[in-house]
C-alpha positions in Angstrom: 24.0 5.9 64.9 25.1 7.5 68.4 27.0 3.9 69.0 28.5 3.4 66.0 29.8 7.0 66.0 31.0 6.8 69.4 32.7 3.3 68.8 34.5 5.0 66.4 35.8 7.6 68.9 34.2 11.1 66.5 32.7 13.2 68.7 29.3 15.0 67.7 31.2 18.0 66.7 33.6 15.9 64.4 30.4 14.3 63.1 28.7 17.9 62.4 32.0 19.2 60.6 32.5 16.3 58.6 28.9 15.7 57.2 27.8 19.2 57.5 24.9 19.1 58.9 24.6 21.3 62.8 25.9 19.6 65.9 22.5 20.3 67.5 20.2 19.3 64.7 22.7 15.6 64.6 22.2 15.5 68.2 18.0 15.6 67.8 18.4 13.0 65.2 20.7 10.3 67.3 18.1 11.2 70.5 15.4 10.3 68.1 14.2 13.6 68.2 14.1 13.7 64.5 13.9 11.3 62.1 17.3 10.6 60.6 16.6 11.4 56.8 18.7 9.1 53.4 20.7 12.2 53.4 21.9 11.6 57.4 22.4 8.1 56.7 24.4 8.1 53.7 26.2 10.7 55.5 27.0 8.6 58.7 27.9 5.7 56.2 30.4 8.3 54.7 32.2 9.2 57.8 32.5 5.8 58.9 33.5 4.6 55.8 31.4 0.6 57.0 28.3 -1.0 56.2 25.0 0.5 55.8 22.7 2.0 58.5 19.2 1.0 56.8 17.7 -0.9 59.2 18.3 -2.1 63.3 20.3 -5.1 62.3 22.9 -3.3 60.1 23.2 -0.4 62.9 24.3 -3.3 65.0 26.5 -5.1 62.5 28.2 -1.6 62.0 28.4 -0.7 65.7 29.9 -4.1 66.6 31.9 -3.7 63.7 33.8 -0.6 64.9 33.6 -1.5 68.7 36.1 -4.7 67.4 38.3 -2.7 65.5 38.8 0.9 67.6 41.0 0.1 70.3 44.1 -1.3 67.5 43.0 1.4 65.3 43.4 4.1 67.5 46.2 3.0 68.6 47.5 2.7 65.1 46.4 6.0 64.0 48.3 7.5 67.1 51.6 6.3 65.4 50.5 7.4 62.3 50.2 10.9 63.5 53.5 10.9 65.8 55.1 9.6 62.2 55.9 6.3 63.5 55.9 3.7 60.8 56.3 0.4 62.9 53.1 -0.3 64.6 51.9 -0.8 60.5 55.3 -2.8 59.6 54.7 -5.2 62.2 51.6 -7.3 60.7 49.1 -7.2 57.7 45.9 -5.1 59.5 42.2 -6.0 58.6 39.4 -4.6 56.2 37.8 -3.4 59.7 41.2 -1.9 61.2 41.4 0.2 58.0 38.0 1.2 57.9 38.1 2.7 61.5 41.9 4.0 60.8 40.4 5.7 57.8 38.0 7.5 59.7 40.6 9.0 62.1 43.4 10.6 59.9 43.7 13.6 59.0 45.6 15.4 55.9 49.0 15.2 57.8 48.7 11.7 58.7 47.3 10.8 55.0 50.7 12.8 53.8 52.4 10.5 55.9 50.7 7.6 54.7 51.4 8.2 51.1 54.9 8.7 51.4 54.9 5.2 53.1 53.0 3.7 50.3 55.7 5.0 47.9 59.3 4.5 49.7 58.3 2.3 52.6 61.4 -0.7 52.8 58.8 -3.0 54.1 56.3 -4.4 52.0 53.4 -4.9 55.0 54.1 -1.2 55.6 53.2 -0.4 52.4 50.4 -2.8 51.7 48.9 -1.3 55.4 49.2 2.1 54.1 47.4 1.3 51.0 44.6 -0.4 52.7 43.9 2.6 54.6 44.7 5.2 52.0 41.8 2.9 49.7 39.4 3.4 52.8 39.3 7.4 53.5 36.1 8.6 53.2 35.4 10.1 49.9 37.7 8.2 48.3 40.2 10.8 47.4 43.4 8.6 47.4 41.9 6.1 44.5 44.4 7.3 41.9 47.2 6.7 43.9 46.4 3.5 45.9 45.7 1.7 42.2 48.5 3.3 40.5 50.8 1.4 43.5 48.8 -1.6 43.0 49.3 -1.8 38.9 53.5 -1.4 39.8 54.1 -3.0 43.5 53.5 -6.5 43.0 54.2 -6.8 47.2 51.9 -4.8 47.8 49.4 -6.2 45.1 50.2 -10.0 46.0 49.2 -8.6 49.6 46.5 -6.9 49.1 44.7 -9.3 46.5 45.1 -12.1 49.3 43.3 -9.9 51.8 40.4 -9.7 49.4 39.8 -13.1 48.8 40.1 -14.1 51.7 37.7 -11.8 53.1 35.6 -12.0 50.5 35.8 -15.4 49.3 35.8 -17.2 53.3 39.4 -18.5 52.7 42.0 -19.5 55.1 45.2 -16.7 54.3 47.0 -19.5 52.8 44.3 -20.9 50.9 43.7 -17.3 49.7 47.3 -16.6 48.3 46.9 -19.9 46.4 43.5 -18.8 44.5 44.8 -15.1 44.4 47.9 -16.4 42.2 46.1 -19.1 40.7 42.4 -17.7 40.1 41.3 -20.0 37.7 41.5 -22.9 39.8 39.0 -21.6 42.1 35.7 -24.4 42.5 32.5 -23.1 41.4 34.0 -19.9 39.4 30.3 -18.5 38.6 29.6 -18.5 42.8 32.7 -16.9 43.1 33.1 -14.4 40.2 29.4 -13.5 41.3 31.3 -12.6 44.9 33.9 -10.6 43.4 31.0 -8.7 41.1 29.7 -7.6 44.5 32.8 -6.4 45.8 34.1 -4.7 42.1 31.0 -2.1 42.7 32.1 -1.3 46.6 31.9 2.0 47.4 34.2 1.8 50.8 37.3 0.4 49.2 38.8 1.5 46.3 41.6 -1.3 46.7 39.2 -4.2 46.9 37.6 -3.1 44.3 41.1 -3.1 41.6 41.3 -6.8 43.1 37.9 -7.7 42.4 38.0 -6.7 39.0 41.1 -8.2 38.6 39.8 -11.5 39.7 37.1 -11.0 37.7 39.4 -10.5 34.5 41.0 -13.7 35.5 38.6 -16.1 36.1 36.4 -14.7 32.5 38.2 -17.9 30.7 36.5 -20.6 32.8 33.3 -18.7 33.8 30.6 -21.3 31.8 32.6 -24.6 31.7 
């Protein structure tokens, strides 16, 4: 938990504000001083917005995980905060980026990020600030991200590629085929099965619109 958290560059006190639990009694439980509870877990899992802490393996997957994604992110969310919009307009982040970047804003830079969302002139600055806006822990920017998503089809033809490429294994143009053409997808019961997965995430409230979207397309071949 102590790695993953520090991968993430939140200190202890961060941690402590943002879970609300005491800085000394989190600091017990990552010395394993005290057994981390569900309640600590899920907590951690919150604040990170990745993955799932259950068990050694996932700390690891998590952990790693973060470690890949901090130094961009960071780096990404320090032009976020000095209102700088072109580190984001310059390429299409990933799922990991904007899981750590989501973890680092704060109500300024999410302010910021919405107002890209809305007016942004370039459609990978928009789609960026969606994928992060989708991620913030708590997920207090669903209404918005899928309201942009139901009207921007830039930002929708982006995003939707994102998720099935992650989700799906694809190559990015492989992906935008099947993500404008769903029903041509092989094996549509292995895949819908996929997108079921992702339609009930709790980390992404962008991937999960997509998902159900696929979903909704491919229900006219499921069963041939």
């Amino acid at each position: 938990m102590r790695a993953a958290r520090d991968a993430a560059g939140i200190s202890l006190s961060m941690m402590a504000a943002r879970t609300h639990y005491s800085k000394p009694y989190l600091s017990m439980v990552e010395t394993g001083k005290r057994t981390a509870t569900t309640g600590v877990v899920t907590a951690y899992e919150r604040v990170l917005g990745i993955g799932q802490l259950g068990d050694d393996v996932d700390r690891f997957k998590v952990a790693s995980l973060v470690a890949e994604n901090t130094a961009l992110a960071t780096e990404l969310a320090a032009g976020i905060a000095g209102n700088d919009p072109g580190p984001l307009a310059t390429v299409q982040t990933t799922h990991g980026t904007d899981l750590v970047i989501a973890t680092l804003v704060d109500r300024g830079a999410v302010a910021r990020l919405r107002r890209w969302l809305d007016d942004g002139d370039d459609p990978v600055l928009r789609v960026n600030a969606a994928g992060i806006l989708a991620k913030v822990p708590g997920q207090f920017e669903a209404s918005h991200v899928t309201a942009v998503l139901g009207r921007d089809p830039d930002v929708r033809s982006r995003y939707m590629t994102a998720v099935v490429a992650r989700v799906c294994g694809l190559d990015w143009p492989v992906a935008a085929h099947f993500a404008e053409n769903p029903v041509g997808f092989p094996q549509p019961v292995l895949v819908a099965q996929r997108f079921a997965r992702e339609a009930v995430s709790d980390r992404d409230v962008g991937a999960r619109w997509c998902a159900a979207a696929m979903l909704k397309a491919l229900s006219s071949v499921i069963g041939r």
